[in-house]
C-alpha positions in Angstrom: -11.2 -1.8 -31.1 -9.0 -5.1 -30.5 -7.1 -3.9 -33.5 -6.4 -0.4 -32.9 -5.1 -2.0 -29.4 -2.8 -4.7 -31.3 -1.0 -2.2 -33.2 0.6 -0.7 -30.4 0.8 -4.0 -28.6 4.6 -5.1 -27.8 5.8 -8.2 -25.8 5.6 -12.1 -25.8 2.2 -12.0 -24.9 -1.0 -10.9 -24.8 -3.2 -11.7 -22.2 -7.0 -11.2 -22.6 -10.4 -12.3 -21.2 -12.8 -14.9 -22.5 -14.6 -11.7 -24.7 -11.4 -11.6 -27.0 -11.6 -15.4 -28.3 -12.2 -14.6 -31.9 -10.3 -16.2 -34.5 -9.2 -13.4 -35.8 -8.2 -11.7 -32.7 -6.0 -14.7 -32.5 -4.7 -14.6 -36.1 -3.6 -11.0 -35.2 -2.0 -12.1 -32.6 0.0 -15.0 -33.9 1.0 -12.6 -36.7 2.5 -10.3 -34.1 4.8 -13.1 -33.2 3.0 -13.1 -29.8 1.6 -15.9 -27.7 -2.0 -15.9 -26.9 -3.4 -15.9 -23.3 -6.8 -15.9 -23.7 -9.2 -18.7 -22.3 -11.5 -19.9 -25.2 -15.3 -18.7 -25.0 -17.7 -20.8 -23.3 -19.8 -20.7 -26.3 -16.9 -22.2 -28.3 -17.0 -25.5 -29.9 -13.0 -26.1 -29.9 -11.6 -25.5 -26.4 -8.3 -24.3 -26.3 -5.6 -24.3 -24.1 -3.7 -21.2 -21.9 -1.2 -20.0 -19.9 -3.0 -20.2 -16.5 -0.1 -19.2 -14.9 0.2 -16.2 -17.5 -3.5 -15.3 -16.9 -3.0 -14.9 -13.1 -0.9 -11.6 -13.8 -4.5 -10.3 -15.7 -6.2 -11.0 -12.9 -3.5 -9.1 -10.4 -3.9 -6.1 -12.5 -7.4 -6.2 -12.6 -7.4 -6.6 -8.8 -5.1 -3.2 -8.5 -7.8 -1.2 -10.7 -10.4 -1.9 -8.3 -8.7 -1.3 -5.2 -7.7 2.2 -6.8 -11.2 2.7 -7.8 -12.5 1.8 -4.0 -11.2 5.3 -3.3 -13.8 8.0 -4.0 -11.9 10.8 -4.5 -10.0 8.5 -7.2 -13.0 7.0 -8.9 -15.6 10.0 -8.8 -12.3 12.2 -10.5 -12.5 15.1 -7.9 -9.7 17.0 -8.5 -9.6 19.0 -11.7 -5.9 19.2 -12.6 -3.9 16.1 -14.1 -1.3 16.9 -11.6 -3.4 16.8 -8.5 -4.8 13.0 -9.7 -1.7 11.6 -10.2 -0.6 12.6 -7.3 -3.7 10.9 -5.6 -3.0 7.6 -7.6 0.7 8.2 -6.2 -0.8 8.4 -2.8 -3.5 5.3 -3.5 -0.5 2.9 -5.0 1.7 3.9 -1.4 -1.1 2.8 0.7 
């Protein structure tokens, strides 16, 4: 599925966990004319370099999903129209 992502993939970067450090996941990357922020696998023989700086703003976001998903009514999907949820995300994002 990395691929399907990469084609509609736009910026300067593209930030990834440690489960995305496959060559080419890389190579598809590089020929997007992006940068690679992705820490190399543990596993790895070659350990590469990142962004660390970069990779905070990953971890931000991934931060912000949880907190949303702390919410029950959020996570458990209670409300049955599209326009109710959002609005309950709206409500989530202000608190």
């Amino acid at each position: 599925m990395a691929g399907v992502l990469l084609d509609h993939a736009q910026g300067r970067a593209c930030i990834a966990d440690a489960g995305y450090d496959a060559e080419h996941i890389r190579s598809a990357i590089r020929l997007r004319k992006m940068k690679a922020v992705i820490p190399s696998n543990p596993t790895r023989a070659i350990i590469r370099r990142y962004d660390k700086k970069l990779y905070h703003c990953r971890y931000l976001v991934e931060v912000f999903f949880h907190r949303l998903k702390s919410y029950r009514r959020i996570a458990t999907r209670y409300e049955k129209t599209a326009r109710n949820y959002l609005a309950l995300i709206h409500l989530a994002c202000a608190l």
